[in-house]
Each structure stands twice: as C-alpha cells, then as structure tokens.
N, C-alpha and C positions, 0 to 999 in steps of 0.2 A: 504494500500500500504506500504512495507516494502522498509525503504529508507538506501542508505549504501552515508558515506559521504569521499570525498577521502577530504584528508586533508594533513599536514605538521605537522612533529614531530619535532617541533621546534615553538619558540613564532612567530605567527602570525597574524595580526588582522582580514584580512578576515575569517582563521580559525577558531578564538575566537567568532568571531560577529554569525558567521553563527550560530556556535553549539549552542552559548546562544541564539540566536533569533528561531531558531526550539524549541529550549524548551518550550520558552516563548509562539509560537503558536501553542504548545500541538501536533507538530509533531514528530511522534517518528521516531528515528532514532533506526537502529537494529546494527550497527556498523559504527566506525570509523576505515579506512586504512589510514595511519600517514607515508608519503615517508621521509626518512631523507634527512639532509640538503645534498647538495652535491653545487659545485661550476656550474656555468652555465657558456657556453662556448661564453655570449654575452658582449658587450661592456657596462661599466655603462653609464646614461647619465648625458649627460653635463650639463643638470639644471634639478634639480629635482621636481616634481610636489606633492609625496606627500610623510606625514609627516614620521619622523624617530621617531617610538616608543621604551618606555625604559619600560612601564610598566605594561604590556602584563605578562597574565597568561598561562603557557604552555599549550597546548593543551590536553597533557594527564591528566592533573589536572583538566581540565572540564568537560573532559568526565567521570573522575572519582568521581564528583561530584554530574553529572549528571546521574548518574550511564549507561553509555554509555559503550560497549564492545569495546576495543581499540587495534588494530594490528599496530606497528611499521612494514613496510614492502615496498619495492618499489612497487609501483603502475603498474608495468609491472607483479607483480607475484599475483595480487590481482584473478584471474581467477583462480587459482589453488585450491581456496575456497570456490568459487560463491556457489554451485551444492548445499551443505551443508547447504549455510545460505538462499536460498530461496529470495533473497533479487529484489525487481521489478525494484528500480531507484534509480540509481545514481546522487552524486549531489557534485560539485566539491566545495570546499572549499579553493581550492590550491592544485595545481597536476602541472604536465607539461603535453607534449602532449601525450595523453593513444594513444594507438596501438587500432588497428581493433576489434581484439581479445577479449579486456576487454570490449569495446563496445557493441559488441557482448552479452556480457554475460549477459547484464542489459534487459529484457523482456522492461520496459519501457521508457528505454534509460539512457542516461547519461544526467543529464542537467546544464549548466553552463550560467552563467552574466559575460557577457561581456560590460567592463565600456567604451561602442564605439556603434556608429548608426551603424549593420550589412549589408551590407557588405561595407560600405564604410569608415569605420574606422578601422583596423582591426590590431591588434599585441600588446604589450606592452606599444606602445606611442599612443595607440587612443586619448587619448586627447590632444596631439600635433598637431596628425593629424587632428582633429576635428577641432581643432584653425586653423591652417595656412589652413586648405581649405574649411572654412566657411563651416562647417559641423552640424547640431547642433547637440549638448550633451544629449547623451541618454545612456541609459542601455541599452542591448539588451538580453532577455531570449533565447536559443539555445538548442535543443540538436544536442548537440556533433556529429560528421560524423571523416571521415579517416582524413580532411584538418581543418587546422590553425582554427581558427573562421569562419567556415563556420556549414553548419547542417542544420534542420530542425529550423526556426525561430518561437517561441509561441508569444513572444509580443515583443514588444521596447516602452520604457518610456524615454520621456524626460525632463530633470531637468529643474526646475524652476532657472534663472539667476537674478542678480542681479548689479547696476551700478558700485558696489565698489567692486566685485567679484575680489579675489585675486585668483591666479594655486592652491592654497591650501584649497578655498574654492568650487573650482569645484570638486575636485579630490575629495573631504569631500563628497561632495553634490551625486557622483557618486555611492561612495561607499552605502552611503544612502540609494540610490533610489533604491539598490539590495538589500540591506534587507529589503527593503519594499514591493521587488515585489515578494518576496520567497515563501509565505503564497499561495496568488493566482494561481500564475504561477504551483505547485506543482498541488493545486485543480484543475487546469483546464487538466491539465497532467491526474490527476490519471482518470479524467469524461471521458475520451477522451478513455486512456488505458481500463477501464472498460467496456466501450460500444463494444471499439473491440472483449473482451475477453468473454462475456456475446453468 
C-alpha cells in the first residue's frame, strides 16, 4: 500500500512524530504534501492544554533524512498530482479541512487520529470537551468524509489515566496513544482495502 502523508511545512510535533514513527514501523511513505503556515481564522484559547515546543526538527529535514519525497504545497492542490504518484492512503499528519475532491482521490481513503471519543468529542478542544462532559479520553482512528471529524470510524482507544494526571499529561498521553495506534490501524486498512480490490 503506497501511503502519501499531508503534513505542515513548518516545525511540528504531530508532523515530526508521525514521519519518524512510520519509519520506525518500516512503513513507507511514497511522499510528503507540507501546507505552509498560514494564520487560522479561530480564537486562541484561554488555557492551554498542550505543550509549546522550541525544539522541533522541521519537517522537510526529516523527510530529507529519511529520504522521503517532499512537496511544499497547499493541500487543496494536492489532486493535481495524485494520477502520477499512484499513491492508495492518505494519512494526515497536520492539514486542515481537505475538500471532497482530494478525498476522493485517495483509492483507500484519507485517515486521521483524532485526540476525542468520535463523535462525541469533536473539534480542536476535545479534550475540554471530554473533561466538562464526563466523556472518556480516547483516540479515535477515522477516515476522513466531506464533515468536521466525522467519516468512517476503524477503532477508538482509550488512555490509561492517572490520580495526579495534570491537562498536560492527558494531552501527552493523547498524543501517544496515536502513534501507537498508527502501525495497526494502517494494517487493518490496507486487509480491509485488499480484500475489496482482490
């Protein structure tokens, strides 16, 4: 299965984590599409849940390390290439919301972790949401559809908590639990995709 990762042309953790943790589980990725930064038209919040890093390796230095193929590009023109690279699934590393369109173009889908129990945590502050309405903390694997964190649901894991658990050792713990479910969740995709195409 030929995987394409959308990702962010700028230092990122879930960027970094992801492309080094696909190496690490001898998953090849055929290309990296890297959206630049641009400002977002949403309010910051008022208490923040996780960490501000300073020492973060840019993204095109790991794929260049990893000898990964890397396009700077907004992730709305990423369709304009699919045809050429053959590529089956998508896998979000950092993007905002992709169009119908690029969706479309992935044979196996798009798939993204979402750090929220599906569908009842759902946006940027899931773990807010999960706090104030006694929701429990879970990852949720997806592929992607036209709406917000909705799609096709493959698993949800829920983190292990703890009595002295601090917002920064959930949000830690969150992040975690998605590069831990990446390995399997991919192999159950590709078993899945295979048998249909077979």
């Amino acid at each position: 299965m030929k995987i394409a990762l959308f990702a962010y042309d700028f230092p990122h953790r879930k960027t970094q984590d992801f492309m080094v943790r696909l190496y690490l589980e001898r998953i090849n990725v055929a290309w990296v599409f890297a959206a630049p930064w641009r400002k977002l038209p949403i309010p910051e919040p008022q208490l923040r849940s996780t960490i501000r890093h300073t020492g973060l390796v840019h993204p095109h230095d790991v794929a260049g390390r990893l000898r990964i193929p890397y396009t700077v590009m907004c992730h709305e023109d990423v369709h304009n290439i699919m045809r050429s690279l053959d590529v089956d699934l998508g896998i979000i590393a950092g993007a905002r919301i992709l169009p119908q369109h690029i969706i479309d173009a992935f044979p196996a889908g798009i798939l993204n972790f979402h750090p929220g129990l599906l569908p009842h945590a759902r946006g940027l502050g899931a773990l807010w949401t999960s706090l104030l309405n006694n929701i429990p903390l879970a990852v949720t694997a997806h592929l992607i559809d036209e709406y917000v964190d909705k799609g096709t649901i493959i698993s949800a894991e829920e983190i292990q908590r703890f009595p002295d658990d601090t917002l920064f050792d959930l949000s830690e713990r969150l992040h975690e639990t998605q590069l831990a479910m990446l390995a399997p969740t991919i192999e159950r995709i590709e078993e899945d995709y295979n048998a249909r195409t077979i």
